[in-house]
N, C-alpha and C positions, 0 to 999 in steps of 0.2 A: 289465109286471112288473119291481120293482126287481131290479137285478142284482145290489146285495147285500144284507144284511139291512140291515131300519130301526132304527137306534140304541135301546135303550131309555134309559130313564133312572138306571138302576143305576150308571152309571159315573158321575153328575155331580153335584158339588157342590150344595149347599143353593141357591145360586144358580142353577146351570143348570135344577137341578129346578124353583123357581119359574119362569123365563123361561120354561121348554116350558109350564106350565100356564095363562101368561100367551097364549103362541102357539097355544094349543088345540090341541096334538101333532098338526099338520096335517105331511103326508109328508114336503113340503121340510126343514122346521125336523128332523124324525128324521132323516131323512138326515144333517143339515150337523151335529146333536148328535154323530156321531161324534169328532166334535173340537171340542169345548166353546170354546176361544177362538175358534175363527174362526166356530163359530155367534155367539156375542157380538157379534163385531166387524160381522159381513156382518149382521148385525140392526139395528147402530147407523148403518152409513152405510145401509141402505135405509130406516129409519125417517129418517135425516135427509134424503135423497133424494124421500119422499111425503109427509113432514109440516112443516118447515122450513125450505121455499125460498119466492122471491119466482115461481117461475113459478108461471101458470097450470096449476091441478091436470088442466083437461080437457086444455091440451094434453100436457104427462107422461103422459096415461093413454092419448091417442092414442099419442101415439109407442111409449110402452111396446108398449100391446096389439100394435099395428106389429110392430114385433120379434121377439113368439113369433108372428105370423102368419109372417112370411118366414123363421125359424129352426124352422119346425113343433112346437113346444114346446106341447103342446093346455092344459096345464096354468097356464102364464101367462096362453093369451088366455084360458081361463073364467074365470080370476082376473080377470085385468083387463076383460073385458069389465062382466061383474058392478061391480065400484070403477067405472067412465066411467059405467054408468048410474044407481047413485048418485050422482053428482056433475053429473048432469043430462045428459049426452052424449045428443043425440037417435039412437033406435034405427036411423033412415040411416046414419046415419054413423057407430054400429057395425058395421053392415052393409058398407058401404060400406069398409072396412078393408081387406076382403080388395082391393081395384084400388087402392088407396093414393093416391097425388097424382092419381094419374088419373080420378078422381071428381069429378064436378060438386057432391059432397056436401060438398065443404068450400070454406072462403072460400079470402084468399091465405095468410093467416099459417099456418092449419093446411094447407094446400099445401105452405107451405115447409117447414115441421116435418115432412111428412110423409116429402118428398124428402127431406132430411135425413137424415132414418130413414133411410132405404133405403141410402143411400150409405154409409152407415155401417157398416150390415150386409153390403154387398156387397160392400165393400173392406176388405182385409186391410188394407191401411196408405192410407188416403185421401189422408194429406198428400202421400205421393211419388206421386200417381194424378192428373194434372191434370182437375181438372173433377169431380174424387171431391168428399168430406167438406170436404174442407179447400179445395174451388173452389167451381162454380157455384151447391154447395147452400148449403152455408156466406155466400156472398156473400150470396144471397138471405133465408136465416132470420135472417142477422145484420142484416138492414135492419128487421125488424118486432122485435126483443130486444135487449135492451139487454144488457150486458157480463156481469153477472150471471146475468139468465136464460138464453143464450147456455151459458156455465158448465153451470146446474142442466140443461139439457135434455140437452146431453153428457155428464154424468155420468149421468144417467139411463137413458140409451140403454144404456151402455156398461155397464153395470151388469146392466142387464138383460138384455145380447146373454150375460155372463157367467152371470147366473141360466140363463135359458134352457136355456145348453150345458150346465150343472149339471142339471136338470131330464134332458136328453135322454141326456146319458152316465150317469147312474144308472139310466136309466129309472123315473122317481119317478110312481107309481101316484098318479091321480086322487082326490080322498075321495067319499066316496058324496055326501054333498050337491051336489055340484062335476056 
């Protein structure tokens, strides 16, 4: 149950109003309509974050889902499980999400992404954590990505380790279809 109410639309601009109707006033988006500019803006880098980049969509959708798995956020991973299986992610290795790099279900490169993940989430500050983020996982994702993708998948994480805690500190309720 959200802990506080979900935004209507009365307080927002001819603008906001079309973007929620564009968003199909799914929970998150009411919630973040509280404050019309930063719904804007956390719409514009997560649409440039899923639709914009040169990485690979299934592994983004890996890592993502990743992320509300080990941040318990149930509302990200339906979300994202549902996005991976259209974009073909075989249903193992959605499965397979919950053991993370530790499944036989992925090759290296989503091994390394997934470690990645992990490291990411699990360290408050990975660069000053040897062997964190910014070591042994890093060394490794950074050997299958190039300096760009490299970039997209970090933003992506970190993005969504932010969605996520937004999701869990509201307590932002499920939709029925979900």
């Amino acid at each position: 149950m959200a802990r506080i109410d979900y935004a209507t639309t009365d307080h927002l601009s001819e603008r906001g109003k079309a973007h929620m109707e564009r968003l199909g006033h799914k929970n998150i988006f009411r919630m973040l309509s509280h404050s019309e500019s930063h719904l804007r803006n956390y719409c514009r880098l997560g649409n440039a974050i899923r639709h914009h980049g040169v990485l690979d969509p299934r592994l983004r959708e890996l890592a993502i889902t990743r992320v509300g798995i080990l941040l318990g956020a149930e509302y990200e991973v339906i979300a994202h499980k549902r996005i991976g299986r259209d974009l073909g992610i075989p249903e193992n290795q959605i499965e397979a999400l919950d053991q993370g790099a530790g499944s036989d279900a992925f090759n290296e490169v989503e091994t390394a992404v997934l470690a990645y993940t992990d490291d990411l989430v699990d360290n408050g500050n990975p660069g000053s954590n040897p062997g964190a983020g910014a070591g042994a996982s890093f060394d490794a994702v950074a050997g299958h990505l190039s300096g760009e993708e490299l970039v997209e998948l970090t933003l992506a994480i970190t993005f969504y380790i932010m969605t996520s805690k937004f999701l869990i500190t509201f307590g932002i309720d499920l939709q029925a279809e979900e």
